[in-house]
Biopython code that builds the backbone (N, CA, C, O; Angstrom):
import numpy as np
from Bio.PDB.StructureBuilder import StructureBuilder

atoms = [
    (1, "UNK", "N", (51.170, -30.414, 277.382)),
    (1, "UNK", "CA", (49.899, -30.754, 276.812)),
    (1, "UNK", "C", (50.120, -31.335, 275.422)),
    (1, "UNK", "O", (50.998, -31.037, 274.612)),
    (2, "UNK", "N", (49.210, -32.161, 275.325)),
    (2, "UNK", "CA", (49.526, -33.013, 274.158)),
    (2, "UNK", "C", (48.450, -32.230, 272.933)),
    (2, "UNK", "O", (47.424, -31.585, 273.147)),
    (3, "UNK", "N", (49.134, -32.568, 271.572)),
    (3, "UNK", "CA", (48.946, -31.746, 270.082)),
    (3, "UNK", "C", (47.183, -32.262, 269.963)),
    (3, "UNK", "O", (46.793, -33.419, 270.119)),
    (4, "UNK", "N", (46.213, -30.928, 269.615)),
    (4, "UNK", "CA", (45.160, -31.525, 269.213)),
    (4, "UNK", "C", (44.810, -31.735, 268.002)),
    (4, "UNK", "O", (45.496, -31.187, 267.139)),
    (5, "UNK", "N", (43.845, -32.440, 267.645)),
    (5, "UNK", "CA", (43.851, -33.146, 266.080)),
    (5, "UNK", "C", (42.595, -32.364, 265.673)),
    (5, "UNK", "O", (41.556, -32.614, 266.283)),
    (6, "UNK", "N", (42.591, -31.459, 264.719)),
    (6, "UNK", "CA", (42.238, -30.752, 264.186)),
    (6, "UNK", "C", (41.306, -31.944, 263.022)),
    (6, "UNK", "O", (41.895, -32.653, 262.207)),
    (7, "UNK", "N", (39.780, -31.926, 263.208)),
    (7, "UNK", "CA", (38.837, -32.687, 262.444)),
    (7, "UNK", "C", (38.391, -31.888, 261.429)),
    (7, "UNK", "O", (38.437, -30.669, 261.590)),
    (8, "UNK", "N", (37.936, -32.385, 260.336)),
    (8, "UNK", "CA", (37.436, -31.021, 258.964)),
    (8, "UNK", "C", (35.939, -30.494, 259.351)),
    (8, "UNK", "O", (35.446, -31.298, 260.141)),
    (9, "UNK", "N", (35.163, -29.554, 259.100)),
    (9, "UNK", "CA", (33.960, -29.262, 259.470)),
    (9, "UNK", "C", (33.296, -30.376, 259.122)),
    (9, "UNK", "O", (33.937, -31.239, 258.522)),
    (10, "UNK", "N", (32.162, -30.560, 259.357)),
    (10, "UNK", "CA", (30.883, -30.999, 258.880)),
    (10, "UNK", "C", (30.647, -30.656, 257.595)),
    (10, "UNK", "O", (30.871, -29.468, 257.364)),
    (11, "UNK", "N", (30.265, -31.310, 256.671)),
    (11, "UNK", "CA", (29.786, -30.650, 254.841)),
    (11, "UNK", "C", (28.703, -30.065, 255.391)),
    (11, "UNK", "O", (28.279, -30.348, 256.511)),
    (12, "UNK", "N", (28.117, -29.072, 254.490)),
    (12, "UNK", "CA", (26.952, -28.227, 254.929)),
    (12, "UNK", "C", (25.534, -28.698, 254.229)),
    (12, "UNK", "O", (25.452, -29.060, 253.055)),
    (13, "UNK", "N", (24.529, -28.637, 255.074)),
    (13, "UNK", "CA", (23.388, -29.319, 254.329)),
    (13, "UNK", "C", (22.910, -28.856, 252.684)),
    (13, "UNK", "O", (22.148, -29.461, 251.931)),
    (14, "UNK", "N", (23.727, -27.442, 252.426)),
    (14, "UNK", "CA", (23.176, -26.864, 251.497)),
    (14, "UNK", "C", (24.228, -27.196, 250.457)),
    (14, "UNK", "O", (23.984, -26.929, 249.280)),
    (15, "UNK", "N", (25.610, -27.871, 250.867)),
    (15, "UNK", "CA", (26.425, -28.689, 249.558)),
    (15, "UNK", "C", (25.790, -29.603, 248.970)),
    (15, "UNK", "O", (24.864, -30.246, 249.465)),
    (16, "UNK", "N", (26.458, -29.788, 247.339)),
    (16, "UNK", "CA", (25.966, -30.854, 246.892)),
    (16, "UNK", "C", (26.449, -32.147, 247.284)),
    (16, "UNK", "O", (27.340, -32.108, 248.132)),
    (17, "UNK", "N", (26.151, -33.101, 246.950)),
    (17, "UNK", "CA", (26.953, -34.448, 247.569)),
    (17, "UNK", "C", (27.984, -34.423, 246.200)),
    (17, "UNK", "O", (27.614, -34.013, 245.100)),
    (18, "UNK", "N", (29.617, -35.047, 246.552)),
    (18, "UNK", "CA", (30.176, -35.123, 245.349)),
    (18, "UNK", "C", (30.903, -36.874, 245.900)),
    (18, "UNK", "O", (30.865, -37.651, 246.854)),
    (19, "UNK", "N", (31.511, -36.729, 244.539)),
    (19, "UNK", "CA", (32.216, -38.195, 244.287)),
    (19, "UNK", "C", (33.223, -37.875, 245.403)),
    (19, "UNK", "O", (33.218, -36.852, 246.088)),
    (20, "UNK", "N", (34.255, -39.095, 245.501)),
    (20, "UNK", "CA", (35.558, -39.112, 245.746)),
    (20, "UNK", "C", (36.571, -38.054, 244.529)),
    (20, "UNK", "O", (37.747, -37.793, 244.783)),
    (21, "UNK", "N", (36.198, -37.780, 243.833)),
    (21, "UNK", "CA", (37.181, -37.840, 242.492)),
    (21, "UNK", "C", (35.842, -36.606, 242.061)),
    (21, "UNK", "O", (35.247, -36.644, 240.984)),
    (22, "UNK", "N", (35.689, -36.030, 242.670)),
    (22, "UNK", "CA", (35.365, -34.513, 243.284)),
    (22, "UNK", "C", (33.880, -34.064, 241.989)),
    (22, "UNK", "O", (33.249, -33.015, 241.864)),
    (23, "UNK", "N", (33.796, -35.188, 241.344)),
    (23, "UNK", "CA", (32.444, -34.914, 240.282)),
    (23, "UNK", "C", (31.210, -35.148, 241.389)),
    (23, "UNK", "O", (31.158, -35.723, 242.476)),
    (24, "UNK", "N", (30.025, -34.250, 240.386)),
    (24, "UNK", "CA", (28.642, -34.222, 241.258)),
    (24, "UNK", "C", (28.057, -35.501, 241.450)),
    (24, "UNK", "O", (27.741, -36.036, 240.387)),
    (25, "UNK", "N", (27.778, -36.253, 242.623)),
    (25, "UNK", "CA", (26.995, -37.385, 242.957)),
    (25, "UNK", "C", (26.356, -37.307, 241.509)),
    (25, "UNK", "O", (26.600, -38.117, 240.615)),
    (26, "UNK", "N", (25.530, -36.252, 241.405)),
    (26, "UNK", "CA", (23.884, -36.002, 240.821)),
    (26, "UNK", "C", (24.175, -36.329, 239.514)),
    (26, "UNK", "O", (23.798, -37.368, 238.973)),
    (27, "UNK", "N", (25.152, -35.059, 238.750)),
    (27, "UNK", "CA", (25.464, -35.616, 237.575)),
    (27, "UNK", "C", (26.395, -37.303, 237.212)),
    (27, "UNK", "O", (26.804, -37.786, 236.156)),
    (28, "UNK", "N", (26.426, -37.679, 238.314)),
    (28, "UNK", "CA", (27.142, -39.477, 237.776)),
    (28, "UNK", "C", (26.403, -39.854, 237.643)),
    (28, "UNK", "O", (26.341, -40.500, 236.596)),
    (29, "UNK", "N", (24.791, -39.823, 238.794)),
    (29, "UNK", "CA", (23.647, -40.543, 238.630)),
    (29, "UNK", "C", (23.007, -40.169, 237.216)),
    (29, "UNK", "O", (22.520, -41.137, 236.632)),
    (30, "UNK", "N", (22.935, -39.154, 236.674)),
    (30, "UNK", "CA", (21.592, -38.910, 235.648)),
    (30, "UNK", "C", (23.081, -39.845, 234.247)),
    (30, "UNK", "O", (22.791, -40.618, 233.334)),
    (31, "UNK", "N", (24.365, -39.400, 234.589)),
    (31, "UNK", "CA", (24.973, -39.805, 233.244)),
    (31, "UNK", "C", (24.967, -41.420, 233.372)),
    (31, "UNK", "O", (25.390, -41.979, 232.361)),
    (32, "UNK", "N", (24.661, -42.065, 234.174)),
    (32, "UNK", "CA", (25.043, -43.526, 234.333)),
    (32, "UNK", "C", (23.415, -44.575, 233.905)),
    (32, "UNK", "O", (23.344, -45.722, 233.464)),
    (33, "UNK", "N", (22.280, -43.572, 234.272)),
    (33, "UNK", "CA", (21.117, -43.837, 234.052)),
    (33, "UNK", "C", (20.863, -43.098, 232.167)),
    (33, "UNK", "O", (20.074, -43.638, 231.391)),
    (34, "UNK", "N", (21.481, -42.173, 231.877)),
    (34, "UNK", "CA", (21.322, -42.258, 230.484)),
    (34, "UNK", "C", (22.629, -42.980, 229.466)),
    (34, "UNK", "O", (22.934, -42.691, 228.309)),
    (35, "UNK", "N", (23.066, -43.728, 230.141)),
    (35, "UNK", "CA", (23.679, -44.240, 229.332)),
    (35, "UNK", "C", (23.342, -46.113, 229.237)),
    (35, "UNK", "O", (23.466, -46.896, 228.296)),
    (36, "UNK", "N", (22.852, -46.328, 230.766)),
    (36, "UNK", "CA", (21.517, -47.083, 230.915)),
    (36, "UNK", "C", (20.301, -47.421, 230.097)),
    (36, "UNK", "O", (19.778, -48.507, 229.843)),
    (37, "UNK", "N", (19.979, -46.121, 229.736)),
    (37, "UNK", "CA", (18.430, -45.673, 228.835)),
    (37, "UNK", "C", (19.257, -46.348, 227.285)),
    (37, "UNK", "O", (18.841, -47.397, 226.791)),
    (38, "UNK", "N", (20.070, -45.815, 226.857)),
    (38, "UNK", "CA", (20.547, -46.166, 225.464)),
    (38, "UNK", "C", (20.383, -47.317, 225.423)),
    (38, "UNK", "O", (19.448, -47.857, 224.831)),
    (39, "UNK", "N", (21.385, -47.966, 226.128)),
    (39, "UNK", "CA", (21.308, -49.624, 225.671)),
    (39, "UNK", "C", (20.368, -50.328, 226.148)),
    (39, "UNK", "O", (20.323, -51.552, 226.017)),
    (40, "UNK", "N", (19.272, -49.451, 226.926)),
    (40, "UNK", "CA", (18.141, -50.264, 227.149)),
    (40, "UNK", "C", (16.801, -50.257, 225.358)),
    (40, "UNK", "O", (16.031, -50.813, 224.576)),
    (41, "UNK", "N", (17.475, -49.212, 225.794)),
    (41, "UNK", "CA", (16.629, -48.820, 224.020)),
    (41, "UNK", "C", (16.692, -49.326, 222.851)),
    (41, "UNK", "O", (15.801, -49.508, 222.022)),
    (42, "UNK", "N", (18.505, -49.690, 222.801)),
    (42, "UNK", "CA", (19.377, -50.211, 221.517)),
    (42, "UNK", "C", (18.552, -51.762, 221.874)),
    (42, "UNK", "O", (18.077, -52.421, 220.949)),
    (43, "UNK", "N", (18.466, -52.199, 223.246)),
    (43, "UNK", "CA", (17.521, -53.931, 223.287)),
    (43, "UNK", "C", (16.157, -53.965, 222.539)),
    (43, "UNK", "O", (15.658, -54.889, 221.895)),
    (44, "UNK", "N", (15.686, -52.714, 222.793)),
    (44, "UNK", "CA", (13.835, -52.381, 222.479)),
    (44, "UNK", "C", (14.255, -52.536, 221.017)),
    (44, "UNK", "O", (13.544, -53.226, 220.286)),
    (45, "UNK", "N", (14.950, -52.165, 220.710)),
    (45, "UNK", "CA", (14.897, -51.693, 219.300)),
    (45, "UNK", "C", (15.314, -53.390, 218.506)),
    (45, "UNK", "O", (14.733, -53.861, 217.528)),
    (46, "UNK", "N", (16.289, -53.941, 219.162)),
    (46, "UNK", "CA", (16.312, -55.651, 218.291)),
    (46, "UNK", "C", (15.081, -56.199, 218.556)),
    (46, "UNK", "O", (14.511, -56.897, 217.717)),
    (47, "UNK", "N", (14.552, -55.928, 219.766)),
    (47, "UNK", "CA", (13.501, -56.765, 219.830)),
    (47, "UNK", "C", (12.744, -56.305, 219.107)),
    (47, "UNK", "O", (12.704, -57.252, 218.322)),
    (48, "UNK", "N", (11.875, -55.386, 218.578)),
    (48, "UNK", "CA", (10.814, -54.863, 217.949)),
    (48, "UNK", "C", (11.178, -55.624, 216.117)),
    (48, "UNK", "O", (10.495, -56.231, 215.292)),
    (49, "UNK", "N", (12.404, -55.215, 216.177)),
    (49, "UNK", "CA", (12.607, -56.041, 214.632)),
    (49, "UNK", "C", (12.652, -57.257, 214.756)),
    (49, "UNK", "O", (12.152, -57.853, 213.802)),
    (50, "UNK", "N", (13.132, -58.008, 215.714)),
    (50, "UNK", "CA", (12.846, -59.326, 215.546)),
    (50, "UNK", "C", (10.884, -59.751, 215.596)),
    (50, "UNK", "O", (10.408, -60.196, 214.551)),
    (51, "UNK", "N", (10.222, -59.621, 216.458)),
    (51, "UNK", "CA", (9.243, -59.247, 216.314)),
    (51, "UNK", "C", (8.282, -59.115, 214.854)),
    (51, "UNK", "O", (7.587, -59.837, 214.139)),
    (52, "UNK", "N", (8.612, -58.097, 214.914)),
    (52, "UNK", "CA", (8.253, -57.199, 213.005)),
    (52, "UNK", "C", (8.441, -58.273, 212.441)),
    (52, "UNK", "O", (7.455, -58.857, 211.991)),
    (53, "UNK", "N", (10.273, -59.085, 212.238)),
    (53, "UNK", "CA", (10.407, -60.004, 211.176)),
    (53, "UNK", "C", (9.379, -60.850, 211.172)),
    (53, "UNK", "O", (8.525, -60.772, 210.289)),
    (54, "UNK", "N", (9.315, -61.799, 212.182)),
    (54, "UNK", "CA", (8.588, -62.700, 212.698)),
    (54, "UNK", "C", (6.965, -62.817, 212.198)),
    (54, "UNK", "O", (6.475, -63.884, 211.828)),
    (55, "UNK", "N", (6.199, -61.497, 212.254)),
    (55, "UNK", "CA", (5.116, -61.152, 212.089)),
    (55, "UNK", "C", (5.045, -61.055, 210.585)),
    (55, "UNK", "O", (3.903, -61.077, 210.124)),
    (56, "UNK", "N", (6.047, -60.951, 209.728)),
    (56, "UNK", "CA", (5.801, -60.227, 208.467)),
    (56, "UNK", "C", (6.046, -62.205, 207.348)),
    (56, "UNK", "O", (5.691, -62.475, 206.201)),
    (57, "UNK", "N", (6.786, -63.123, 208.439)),
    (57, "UNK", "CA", (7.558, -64.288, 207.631)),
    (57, "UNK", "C", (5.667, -64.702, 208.022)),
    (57, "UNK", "O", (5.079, -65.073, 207.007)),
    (58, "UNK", "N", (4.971, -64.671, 209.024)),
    (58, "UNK", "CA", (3.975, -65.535, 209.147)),
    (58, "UNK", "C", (2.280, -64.494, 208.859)),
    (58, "UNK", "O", (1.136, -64.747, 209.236)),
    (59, "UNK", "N", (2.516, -63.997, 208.515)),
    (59, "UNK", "CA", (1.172, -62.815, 207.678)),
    (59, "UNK", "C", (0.503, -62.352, 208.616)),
    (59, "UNK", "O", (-0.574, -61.810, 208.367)),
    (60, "UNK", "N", (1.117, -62.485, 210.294)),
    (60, "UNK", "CA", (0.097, -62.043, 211.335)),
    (60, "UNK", "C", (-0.721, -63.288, 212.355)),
    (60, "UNK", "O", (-0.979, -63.466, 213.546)),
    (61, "UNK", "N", (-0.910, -63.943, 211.100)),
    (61, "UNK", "CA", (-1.821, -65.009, 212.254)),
    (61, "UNK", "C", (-1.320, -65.208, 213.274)),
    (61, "UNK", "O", (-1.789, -64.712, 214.298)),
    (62, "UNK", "N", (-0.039, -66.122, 213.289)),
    (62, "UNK", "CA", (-0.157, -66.770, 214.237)),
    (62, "UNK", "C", (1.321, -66.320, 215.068)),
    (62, "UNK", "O", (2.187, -66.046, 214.238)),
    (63, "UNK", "N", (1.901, -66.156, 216.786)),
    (63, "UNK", "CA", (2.882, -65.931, 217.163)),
    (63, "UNK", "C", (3.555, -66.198, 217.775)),
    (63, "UNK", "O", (3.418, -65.530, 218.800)),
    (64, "UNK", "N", (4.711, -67.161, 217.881)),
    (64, "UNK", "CA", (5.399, -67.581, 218.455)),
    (64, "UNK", "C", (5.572, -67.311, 219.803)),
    (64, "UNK", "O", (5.639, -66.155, 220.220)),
    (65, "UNK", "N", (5.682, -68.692, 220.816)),
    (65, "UNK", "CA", (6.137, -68.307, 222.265)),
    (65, "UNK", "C", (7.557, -67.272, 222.267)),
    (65, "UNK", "O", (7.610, -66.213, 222.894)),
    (66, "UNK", "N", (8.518, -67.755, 221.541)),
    (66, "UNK", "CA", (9.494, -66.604, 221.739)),
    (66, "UNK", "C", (9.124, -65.836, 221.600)),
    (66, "UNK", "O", (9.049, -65.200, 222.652)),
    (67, "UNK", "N", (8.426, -64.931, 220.111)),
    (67, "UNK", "CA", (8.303, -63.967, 220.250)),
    (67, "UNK", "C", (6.940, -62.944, 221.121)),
    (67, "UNK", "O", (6.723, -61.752, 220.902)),
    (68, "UNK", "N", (6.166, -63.859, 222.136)),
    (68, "UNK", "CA", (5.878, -63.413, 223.449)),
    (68, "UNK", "C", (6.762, -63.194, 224.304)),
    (68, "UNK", "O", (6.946, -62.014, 224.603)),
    (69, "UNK", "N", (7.346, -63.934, 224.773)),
    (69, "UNK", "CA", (8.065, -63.764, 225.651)),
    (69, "UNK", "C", (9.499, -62.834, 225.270)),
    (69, "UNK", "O", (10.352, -62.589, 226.124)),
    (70, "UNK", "N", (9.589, -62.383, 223.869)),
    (70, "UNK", "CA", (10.324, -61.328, 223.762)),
    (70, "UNK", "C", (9.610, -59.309, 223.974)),
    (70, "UNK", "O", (9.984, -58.147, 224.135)),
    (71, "UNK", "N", (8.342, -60.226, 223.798)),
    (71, "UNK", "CA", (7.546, -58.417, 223.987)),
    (71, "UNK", "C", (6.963, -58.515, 225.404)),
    (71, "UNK", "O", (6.326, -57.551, 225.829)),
    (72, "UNK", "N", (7.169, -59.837, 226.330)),
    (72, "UNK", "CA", (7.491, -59.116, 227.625)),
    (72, "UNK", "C", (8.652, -58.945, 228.019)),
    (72, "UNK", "O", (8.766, -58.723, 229.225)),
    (73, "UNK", "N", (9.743, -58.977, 227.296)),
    (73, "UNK", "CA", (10.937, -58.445, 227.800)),
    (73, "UNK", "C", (10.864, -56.985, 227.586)),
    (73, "UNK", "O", (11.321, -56.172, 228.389)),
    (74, "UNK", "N", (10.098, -56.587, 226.149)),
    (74, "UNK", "CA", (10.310, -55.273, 225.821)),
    (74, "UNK", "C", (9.607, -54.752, 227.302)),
    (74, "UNK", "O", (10.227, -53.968, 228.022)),
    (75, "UNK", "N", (8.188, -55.291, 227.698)),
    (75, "UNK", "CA", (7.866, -54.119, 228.672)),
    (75, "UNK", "C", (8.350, -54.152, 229.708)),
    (75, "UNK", "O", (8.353, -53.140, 230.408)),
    (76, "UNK", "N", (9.056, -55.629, 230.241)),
    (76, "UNK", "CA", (10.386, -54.717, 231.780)),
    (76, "UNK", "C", (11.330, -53.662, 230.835)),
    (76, "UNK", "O", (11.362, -52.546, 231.353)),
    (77, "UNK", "N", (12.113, -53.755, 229.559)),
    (77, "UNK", "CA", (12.986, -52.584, 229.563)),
    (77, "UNK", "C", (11.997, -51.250, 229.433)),
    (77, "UNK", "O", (12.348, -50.181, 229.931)),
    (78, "UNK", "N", (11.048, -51.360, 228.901)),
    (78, "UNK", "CA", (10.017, -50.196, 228.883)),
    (78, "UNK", "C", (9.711, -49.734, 230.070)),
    (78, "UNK", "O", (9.555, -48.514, 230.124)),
    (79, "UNK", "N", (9.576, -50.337, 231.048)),
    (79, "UNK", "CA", (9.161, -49.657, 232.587)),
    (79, "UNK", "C", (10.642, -49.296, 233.311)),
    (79, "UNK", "O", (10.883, -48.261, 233.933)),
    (80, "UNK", "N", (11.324, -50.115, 233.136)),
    (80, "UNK", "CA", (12.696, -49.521, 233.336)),
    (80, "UNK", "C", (13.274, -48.392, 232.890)),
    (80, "UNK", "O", (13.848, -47.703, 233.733)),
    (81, "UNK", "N", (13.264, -48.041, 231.790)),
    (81, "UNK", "CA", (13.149, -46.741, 231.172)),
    (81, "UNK", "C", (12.761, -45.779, 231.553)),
    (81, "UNK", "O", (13.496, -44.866, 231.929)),
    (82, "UNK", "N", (11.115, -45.728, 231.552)),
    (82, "UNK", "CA", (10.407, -44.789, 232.133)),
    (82, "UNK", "C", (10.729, -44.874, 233.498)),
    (82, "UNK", "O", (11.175, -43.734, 233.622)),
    (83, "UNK", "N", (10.871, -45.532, 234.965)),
    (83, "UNK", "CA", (11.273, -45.361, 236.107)),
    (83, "UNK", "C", (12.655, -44.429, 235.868)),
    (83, "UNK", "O", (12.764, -43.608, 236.779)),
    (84, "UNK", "N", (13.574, -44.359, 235.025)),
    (84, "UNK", "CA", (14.774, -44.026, 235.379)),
    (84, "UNK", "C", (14.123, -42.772, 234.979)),
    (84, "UNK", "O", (14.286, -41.955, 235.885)),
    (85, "UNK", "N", (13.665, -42.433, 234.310)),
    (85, "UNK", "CA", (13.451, -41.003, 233.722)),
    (85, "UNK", "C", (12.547, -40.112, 234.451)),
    (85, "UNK", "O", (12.593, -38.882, 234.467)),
    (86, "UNK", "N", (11.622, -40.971, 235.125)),
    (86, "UNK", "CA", (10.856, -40.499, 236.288)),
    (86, "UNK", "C", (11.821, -39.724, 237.445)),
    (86, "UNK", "O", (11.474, -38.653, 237.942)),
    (87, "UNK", "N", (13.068, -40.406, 237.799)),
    (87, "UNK", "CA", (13.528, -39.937, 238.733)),
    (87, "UNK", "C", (14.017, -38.730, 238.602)),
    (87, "UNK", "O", (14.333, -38.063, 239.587)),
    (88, "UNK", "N", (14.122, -38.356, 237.539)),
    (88, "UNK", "CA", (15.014, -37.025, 237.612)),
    (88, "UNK", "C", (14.433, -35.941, 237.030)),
    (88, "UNK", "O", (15.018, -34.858, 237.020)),
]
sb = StructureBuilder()
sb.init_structure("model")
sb.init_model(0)
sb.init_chain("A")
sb.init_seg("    ")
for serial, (resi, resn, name, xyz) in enumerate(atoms, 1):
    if name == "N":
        sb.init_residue(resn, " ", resi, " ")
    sb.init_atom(name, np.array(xyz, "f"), 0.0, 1.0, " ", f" {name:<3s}", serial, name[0])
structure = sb.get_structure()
């Protein structure tokens, strides 16, 4: 009779999921999404001063297409943000 090949169990529904390289799925996800959040933030944050500058060189009146179209950039990283933080 020929050698049988011995398969590993099934993981159990009540394990966590892990990496290859034996770290928690869960914790790669929340560390990869806050490190995500930073440099999404460190963007919010040039943009708001560029912005500010912008507003302060022209007394308010009046505002540049760039700097529209830089405060809708802020609100995709702003909803991006908040979605990532939602998840967890």
């Amino acid at each position: 009779m020929g050698a049988q090949i011995e398969t590993p169990p099934p993981p159990r529904a009540d394990e966590p999921k892990r990496l290859p390289d034996g770290r928690l799925w869960s914790e790669a996800v929340l560390k990869a999404n806050y490190e995500a959040n930073l440099k999404d933030l460190e963007r919010m944050r040039k943009i708001l001063d560029s912005v500010r500058k912008e507003l302060d060189e022209t007394k308010g009146h009046i505002l540049s297409i760039k700097a529209l179209k830089e405060l809708e950039e802020l609100e995709r990283l702003s909803r991006r943000v908040r979605d990532r933080m939602r998840q967890h």
